[in-house]
N, C-alpha and C positions, 0 to 999 in steps of 0.2 A: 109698656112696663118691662118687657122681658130683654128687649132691646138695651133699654138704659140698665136693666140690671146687670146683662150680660157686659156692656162697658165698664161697671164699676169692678165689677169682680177682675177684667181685663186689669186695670187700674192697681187692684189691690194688689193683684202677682206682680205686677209692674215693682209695685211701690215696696212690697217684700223681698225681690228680687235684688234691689238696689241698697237692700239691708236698712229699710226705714225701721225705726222703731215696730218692733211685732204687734206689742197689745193696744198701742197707739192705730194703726194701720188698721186692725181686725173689729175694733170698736167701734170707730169713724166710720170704715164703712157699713158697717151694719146698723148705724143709726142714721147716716145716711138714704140707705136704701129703705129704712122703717119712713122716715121724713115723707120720702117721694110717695109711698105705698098711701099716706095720708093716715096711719097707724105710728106715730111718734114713740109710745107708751111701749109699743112692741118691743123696744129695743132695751129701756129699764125694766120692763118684767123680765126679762131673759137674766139683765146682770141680778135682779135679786132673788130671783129661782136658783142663778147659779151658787149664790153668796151661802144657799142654804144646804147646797149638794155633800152634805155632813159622809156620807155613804165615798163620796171621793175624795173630800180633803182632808180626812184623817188618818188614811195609811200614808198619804203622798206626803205630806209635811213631817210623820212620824220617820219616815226614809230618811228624808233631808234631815233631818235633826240627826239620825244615825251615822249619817257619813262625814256629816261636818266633826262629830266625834271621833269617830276612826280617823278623821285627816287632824284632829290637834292632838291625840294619844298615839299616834303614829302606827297601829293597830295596822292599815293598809299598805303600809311601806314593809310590816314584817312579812307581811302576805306577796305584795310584789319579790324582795329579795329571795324569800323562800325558791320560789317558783325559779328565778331567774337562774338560782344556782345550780337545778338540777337541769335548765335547760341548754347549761352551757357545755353539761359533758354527750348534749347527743346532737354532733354537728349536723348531721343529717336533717333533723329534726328542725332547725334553728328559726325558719321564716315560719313553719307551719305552726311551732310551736310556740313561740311569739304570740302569734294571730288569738291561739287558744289558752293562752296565760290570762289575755287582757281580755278576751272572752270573759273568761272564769273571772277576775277582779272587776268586770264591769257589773258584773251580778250583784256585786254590792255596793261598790262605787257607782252610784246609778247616772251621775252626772258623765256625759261621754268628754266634754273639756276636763274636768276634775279626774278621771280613769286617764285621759290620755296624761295628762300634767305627772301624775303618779308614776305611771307603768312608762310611759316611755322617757322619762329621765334617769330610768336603770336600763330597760332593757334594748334604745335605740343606742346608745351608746355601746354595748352590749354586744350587738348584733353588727354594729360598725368595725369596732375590734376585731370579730370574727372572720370579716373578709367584706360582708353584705354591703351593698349598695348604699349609700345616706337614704337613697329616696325609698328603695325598698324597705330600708329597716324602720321609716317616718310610716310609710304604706301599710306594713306587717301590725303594728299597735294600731295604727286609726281601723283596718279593718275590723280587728276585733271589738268594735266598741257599740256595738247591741246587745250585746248579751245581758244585757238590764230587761232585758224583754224575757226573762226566766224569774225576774224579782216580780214577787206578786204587790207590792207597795206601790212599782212602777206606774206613773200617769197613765198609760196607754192603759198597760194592763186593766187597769181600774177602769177604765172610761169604756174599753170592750165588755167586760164582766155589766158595769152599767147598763147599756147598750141592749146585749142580750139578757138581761134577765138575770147571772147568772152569778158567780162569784170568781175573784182573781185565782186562785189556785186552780178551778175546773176551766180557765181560759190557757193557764200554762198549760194543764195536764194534753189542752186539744190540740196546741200547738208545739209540745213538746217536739216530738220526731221531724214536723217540717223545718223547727227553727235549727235542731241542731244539722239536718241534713244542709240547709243554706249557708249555716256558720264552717262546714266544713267546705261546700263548694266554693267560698272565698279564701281558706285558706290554701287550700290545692291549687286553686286556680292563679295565685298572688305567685307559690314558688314556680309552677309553668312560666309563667312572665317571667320571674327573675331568672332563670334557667335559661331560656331563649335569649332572653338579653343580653345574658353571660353577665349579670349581675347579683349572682348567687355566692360568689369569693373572687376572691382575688382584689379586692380593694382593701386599701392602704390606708388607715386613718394617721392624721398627721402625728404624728412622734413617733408612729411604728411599732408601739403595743398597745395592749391591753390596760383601760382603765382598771385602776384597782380596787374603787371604793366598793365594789360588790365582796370584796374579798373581806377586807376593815369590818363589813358591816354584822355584827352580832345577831342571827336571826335568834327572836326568842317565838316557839313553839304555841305559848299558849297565848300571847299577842296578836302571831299569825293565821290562828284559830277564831278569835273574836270577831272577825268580817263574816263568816259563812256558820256563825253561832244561830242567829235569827230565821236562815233560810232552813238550818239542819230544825229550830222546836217547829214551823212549820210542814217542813215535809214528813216529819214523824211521823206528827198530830193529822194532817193530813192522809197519809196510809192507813192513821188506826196502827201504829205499832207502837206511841208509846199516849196510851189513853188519857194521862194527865194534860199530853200537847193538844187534844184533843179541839177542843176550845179555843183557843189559843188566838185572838187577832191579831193582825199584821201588826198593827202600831203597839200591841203588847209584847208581841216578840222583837220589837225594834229597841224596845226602854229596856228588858232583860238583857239586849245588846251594852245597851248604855251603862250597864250596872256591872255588867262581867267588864268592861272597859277599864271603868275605874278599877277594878279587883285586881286585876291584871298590871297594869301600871302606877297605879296609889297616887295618879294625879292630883291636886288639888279639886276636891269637888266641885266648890266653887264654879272653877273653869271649865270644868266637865259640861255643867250644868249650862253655863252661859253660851256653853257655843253647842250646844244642843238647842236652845232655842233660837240662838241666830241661824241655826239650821233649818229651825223653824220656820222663820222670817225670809228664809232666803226659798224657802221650797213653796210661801203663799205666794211670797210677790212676784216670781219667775214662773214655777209649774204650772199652780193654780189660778193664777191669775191671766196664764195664757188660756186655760179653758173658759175661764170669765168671758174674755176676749172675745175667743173662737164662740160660742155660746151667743153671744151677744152679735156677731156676724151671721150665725145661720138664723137669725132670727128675720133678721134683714132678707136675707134669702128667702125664709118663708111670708113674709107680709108683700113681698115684690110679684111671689107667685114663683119663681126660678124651681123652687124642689119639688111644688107640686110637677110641671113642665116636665122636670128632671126624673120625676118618680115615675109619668104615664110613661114617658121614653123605654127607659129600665123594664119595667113590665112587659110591654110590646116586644121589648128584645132580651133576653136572660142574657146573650153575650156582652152588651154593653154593660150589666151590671156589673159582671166580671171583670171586665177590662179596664173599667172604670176605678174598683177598688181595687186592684194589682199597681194600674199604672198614672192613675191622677197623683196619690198621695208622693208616690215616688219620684215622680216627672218634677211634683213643686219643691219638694225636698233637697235636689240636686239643684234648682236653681236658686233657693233661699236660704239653703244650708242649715234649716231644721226640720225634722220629722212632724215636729208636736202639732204644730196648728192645723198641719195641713190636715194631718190622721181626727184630731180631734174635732173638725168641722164637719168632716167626710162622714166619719159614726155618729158626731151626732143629727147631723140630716139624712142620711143615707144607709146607714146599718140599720136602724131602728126600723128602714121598712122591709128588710132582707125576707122574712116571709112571703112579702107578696112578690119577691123575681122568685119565689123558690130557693132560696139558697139561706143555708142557714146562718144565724146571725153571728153567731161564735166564730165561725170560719170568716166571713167576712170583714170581722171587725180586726182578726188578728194579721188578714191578709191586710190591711190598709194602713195597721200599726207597724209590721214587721217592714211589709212596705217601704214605707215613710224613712225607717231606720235603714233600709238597705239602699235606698235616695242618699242621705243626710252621709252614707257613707263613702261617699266616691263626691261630696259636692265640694270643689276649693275652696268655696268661702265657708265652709263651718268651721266652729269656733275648735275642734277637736284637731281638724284638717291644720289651721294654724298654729295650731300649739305641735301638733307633731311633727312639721316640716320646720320649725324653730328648732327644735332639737336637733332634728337630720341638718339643719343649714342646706334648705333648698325650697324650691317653691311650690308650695301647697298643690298647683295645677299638676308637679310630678306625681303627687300621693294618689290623686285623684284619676290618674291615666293609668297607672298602675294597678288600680283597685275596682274599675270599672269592667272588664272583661268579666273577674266573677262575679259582680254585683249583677249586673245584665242575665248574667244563665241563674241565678241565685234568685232573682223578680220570676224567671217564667218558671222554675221549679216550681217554687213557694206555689204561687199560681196553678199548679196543674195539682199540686199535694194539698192546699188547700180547696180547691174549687171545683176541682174536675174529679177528685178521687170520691 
């Protein structure tokens, strides 16, 4: 049994690898492997256990319904311009600052394709004008596109909170100092590359100036403000410094989002409204439905026997737990070019038992998430990777060569700050 499982799962990274359909791929084989276990049923109680995971799917879709609003009120382009403009008078600053723009807008833009599509159709072009390399300035935006791992609405976020017991904002709060320390050893690490490469200036984009529509473009202040409205009544309400925010759930401070949106721009409600819920629709049938998925895979795993197998392992040995959640989620990430399944299969079969390696559950759920996301960010085939080196006009494997030195030291930091401190 553990033989044939261990094929299938071979199988499945195969088959995700090669960019088969995700929730196609994750489901099959996990009823699959229920089938062979002589446990069929294994595999539909897992999807209707999951159908009911009310506690995850109502901040995630409340997110998605938020961003799909900032992207047709245009609330997140005042936010990117803003930013871009003050980072064009500190040349120094230009790759590292890049990196930490699209940081800071992926906190809300939580989609990393949707943040790249945003932020680097101002500031890759931006950053080419300047001098920068096409592939570094494609490199500079796709690195910064984790920073969704700060937004408590975030799948990950929610499925570790899950996981451990616990709630999304006390999962940021643990992981705060290792994510930002990560997010800065990629940016440091991106202009060392460009710097050695000597592709830090001195390149010429074709016509030989400066784009100008950043100049054209009217930032308005209280528009630009509407993206980090939702994170600000949380972390208020969170601190205890403004007691009304107090209370306050994700997906209620996500509609308070959607309300200042309209305030702010006097769109047609209507449309507000509708592409709020296609945000909806796009956040079940894509986020949540990839946990469905994965959900419905580790179930397969456990009827086969693999996680019990997997779990005596772990125990016997605390470093392979370690290693395991630092470097599985991340290893599949790079090769499939998404963070989510891999991290969401990993916590839900393997976090949940993080007491018995000793190691706490909080930490390891976020090391497997962040993980995942520091994978997904150096992989050519992610859907972020090709949208960025579309802009840059080069080929995604540059963004990803680029981006890999501090992803690499960025895994074993994370790793030692989470696991070993």
């Amino acid at each position: 049994m553990l033989i044939v499982g261990g094929v299938i799962v071979l199988i499945t990274i195969y088959l995700l690898i090669k960019q088969y359909e995700t929730r196609m791929v994750l489901f099959c084989s996990g009823f699959v492997m229920a089938i062979i276990s002589g446990d069929p049923m294994a595999a539909f109680k897992a999807f209707s256990h999951a159908m009911q995971e009310s506690r995850i799917f109502e901040p995630i879709i409340a997110v998605m319904g938020f961003a799909m609003v900032l992207k047709i009120t245009g609330c997140d382009m005042h936010l990117v311009h803003l930013l871009a403009r003050y980072l064009k008078k500190v040349r120094p600053l230009l790759i590292p600052g890049a990196v930490a723009a699209t940081f800071l807008i992926n906190i809300s833009v939580v989609s990393a394709s949707g943040c790249s599509a945003a932020v680097g159709a101002i500031l890759i072009p931006l950053l080419m004008a300047s001098g920068v390399h096409p592939a570094v300035a494609g490199a500079a935006v796709f690195a910064g596109t984790f920073g969704a791992m700060f937004n408590p609405g975030f799948a990950p976020n929610i499925v570790v909170a899950d996981v451990s017991n616990s709630t999304p904002m006390a999962v940021i709060a643990n992981h705060t100092w290792p994510l930002l320390a990560v997010g800065a050893i990629g940016a440091i690490s991106l202009t060392i590359v460009a710097h050695l490469r000597k592709e830090d200036k001195g390149y010429v984009p074709e016509g030989g100036k400066e784009n100008g529509s950043d100049e054209e473009f009217q930032v308005n202040l209280l528009k630009a403000f509407v993206p980090v409205l939702p994170l600000a009544i949380l972390l208020l309400g969170n601190m205890k410094l403004v007691s009304a925010f107090k209370n306050v759930a994700i997906s209620h401070a996500m509609i308070v989002g959607v309300f200042a949106a309209f305030l702010v721009t006097r769109m047609n409600p209507g449309t507000i409204v509708r592409e709020f819920w296609h945000g909806v629709g796009e956040g079940f049938g894509h986020i949540f439905a990839i946990i469905i998925c994965a959900l419905v895979f580790v179930s397969g795993l456990n009827a086969i026997g693999l996680i019990q197998a997997a779990i005596g392992m772990m125990i016997a040995n605390t470093e392979i737990a370690k290693l395991s959640s630092a470097f599985g989620p991340f290893i599949l990430a790079i090769m499939c070019g998404s963070g989510d399944a891999a991290q969401v299969a990993f916590n839900k079969a393997v976090t949940i038992h993080a007491a018995q390696f000793g190691i706490n559950g909080m930490d390891m759920g976020s090391m497997a998430a962040i993980g995942g996301a520091l994978g997904r960010t150096m992989s050519p085939i992610s859907g972020a990777a090709i949208i960025c080196a579309s802009f840059a006009g080069v080929n995604p494997l540059e963004l990803a060569k680029r981006n890999a030195p501090g992803m690499l030291v960025a895994v074993v930091t994370l790793m030692y700050l989470l696991l070993y401190m």
